[in-house]
N, C-alpha and C positions, 0 to 999 in steps of 0.2 A: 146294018146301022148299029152305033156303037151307042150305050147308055152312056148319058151325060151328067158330069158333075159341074154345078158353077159355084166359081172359087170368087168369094172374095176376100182379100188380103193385101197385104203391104210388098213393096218392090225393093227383094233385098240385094244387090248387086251383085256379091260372091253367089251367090244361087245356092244356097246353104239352105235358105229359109224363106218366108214366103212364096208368092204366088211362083215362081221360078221353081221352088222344088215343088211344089203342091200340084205344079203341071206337071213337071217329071216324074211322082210317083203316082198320080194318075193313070199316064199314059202308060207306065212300067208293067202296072197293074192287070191294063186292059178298058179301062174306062176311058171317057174322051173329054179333056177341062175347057171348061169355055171361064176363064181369068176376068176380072174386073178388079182393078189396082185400088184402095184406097187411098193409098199412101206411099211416100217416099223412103224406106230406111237407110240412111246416109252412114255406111259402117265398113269397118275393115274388118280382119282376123282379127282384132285384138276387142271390139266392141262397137256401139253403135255412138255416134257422133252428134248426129240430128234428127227429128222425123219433122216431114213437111207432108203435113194432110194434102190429100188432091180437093181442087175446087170441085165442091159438091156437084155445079152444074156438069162437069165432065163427068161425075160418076152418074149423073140422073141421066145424061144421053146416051150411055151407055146401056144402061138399064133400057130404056124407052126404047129402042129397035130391036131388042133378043127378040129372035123369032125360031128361038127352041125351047122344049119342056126341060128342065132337069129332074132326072129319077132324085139328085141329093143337091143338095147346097151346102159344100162348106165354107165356117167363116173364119178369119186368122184377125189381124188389127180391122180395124171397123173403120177409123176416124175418128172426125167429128160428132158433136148431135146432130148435127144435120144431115149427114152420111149415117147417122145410125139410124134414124129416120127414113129412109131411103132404102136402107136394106130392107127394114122392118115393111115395107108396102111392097116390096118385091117379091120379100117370101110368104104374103097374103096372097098377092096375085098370082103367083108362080104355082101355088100350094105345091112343093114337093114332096116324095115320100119323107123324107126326113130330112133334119136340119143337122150337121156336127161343129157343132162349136168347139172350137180352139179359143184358149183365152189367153193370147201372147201378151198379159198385161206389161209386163217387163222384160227389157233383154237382158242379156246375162251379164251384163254391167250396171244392171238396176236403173237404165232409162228407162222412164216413162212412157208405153206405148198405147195412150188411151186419153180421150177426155169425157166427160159426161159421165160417168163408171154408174147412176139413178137412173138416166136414160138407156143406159146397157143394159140394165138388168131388166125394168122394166119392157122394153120392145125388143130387145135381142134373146136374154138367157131364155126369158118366157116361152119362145116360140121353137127353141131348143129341142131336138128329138133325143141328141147326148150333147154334155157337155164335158168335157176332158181336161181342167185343172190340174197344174201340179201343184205344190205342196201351196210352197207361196202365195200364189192365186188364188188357191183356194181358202187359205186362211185372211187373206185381203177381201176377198168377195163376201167372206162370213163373218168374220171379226173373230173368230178361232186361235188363238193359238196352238198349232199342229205339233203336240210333241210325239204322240202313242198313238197304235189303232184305232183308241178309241174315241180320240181328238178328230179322229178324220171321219167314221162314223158321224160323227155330231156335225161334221161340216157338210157331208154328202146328204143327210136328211134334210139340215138348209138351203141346201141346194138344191135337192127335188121340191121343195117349197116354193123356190122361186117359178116351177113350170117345168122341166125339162123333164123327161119321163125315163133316162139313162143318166147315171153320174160314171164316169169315171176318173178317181183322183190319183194322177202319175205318181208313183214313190218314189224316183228319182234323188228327192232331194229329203227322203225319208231319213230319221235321226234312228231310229228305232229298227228297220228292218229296208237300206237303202235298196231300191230297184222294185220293190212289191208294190204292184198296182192295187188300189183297192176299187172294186164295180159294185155299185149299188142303184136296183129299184126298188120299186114299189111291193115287189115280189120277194126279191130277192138278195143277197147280197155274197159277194166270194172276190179273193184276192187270184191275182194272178202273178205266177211268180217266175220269174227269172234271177240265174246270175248277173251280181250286180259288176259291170265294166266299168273296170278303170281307166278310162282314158280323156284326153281333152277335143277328140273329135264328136263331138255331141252340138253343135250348131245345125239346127234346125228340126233337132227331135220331134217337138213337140207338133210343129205341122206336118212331117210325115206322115207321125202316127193320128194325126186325124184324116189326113189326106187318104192315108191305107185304108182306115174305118170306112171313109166316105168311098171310097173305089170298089170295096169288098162289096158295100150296102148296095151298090147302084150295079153291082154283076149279080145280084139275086141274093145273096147272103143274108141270114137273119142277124139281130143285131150281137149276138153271142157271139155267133162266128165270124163274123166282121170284127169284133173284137177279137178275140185271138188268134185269125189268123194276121190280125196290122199288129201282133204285140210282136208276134214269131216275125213278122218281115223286119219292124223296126231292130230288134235284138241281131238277128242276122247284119243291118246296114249298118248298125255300128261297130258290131266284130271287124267287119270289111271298110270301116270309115279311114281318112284319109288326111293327110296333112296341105294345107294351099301355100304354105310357106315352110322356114327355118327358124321364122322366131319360137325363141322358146314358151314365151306367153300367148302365143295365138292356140286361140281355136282351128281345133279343124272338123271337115264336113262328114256326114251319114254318107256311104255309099248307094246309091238310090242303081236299083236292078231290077233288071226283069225277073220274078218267080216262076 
């Protein structure tokens, strides 16, 4: 029997991003996804167009028959507050070993993928075992602005504030040193560092790399090593990332593979 991770997240059609890639690197992994959709993300290769929340009852009925434990729960778009509601009594009930929060607050055309952001913090971030922010997000979440190392320090402390017992804020969109992750606990703190990749095949990073974390966590891995070894897979799927078209403005996807 395979340890289980349940995903909740948004349905992004290209399979780039949400629950479609978050199954696929899952199962790449070695983990087994059990999916619950929040939401709609209406987008091409070029960006995102619409989000339509799912009717909360559809996500409560969903919830209301699992008749599995998950070792991890990760989460990507939430919803609504009444979908964020919803989560929040799931991962009381469920108590998993850990929670990985993704916080796809915006896609990469600056839609909006969030409502309630008071309600999120309070019954989501809270209950957070890590939370994995990048830049933007994280400066949104804090009221930060992220220029220096030490900007993001100041954001990762307020964000252990909030509850979660792991910070990691992605560098991705770092001005200072682009691609260097920065991890902080309670304990501790150290950057993780890769060459930063130029290219425009980066649609659906960010759930990967929580999707690796959570797959690594639910195969036995401590949270260190779950963290670097989804840093090493993610960096590898983008070397290997891929084009879905010929326009010159599209994004293209992470190559999602078995390690």
């Amino acid at each position: 029997m395979k340890e289980i991770v349940l995903v909740f997240a948004g349905y992004d059609q290209t399979a780039g991003a949400g629950v479609l890639a978050d199954a696929r690197t899952i199962t790449c992994i070695g983990a087994h996804p059990i999916c619950i959709t929040t939401s709609f993300v209406i987008q091409n290769t070029k960006g995102v167009k619409e989000v339509v929340f799912l009717d909360p009852s559809i996500i409560e009925k969903h919830i209301s028959i699992l008749d599995i434990k998950p070792k991890v729960v990760k989460i990507g778009v939430v919803g609504d507050e009444n979908a964020i509601k919803l989560i929040s009594k799931a991962i009381d009930t469920l108590k998993p070993d850990y929670v990985v929060l993704d916080t796809p607050l915006f896609s990469k055309n600056d839609t909006p993928l969030f409502q309630g952001i008071e309600l999120f913090k309070e019954l989501i971030i809270s209950k957070a075992s890590i939370i994995t922010p990048n830049i933007k997000e994280a400066s949104f979440l804090t009221g930060i602005k992220i220029k220096n190392k030490e900007d993001i320090e100041q954001a990762a402390n307020i964000l252990l504030d909030m509850g979660p017992k792991h910070v990691i804020i992605k560098g991705g969109h770092r001005e200072d040193e682009p691609g260097v992750d920065f991890y902080k606990s309670l304990e501790e703190s150290f950057e993780i560092k890769k060459d930063f990749i130029e290219t425009r095949n980066t649609h659906g990073t960010g759930c990967v790399y929580a999707s690796a974390i959570a797959s690594y966590l639910a195969l036995g891995n401590d949270i260190k090593a779950s963290i670097v070894k989804a840093k090493d897979y993610v960096d590898r799927a983008i070397k290997q990332g891929y084009r879905l078209n010929y326009n010159i403005d599209a994004w293209g996807v992470l190559n999602i593979f078995t390690p």
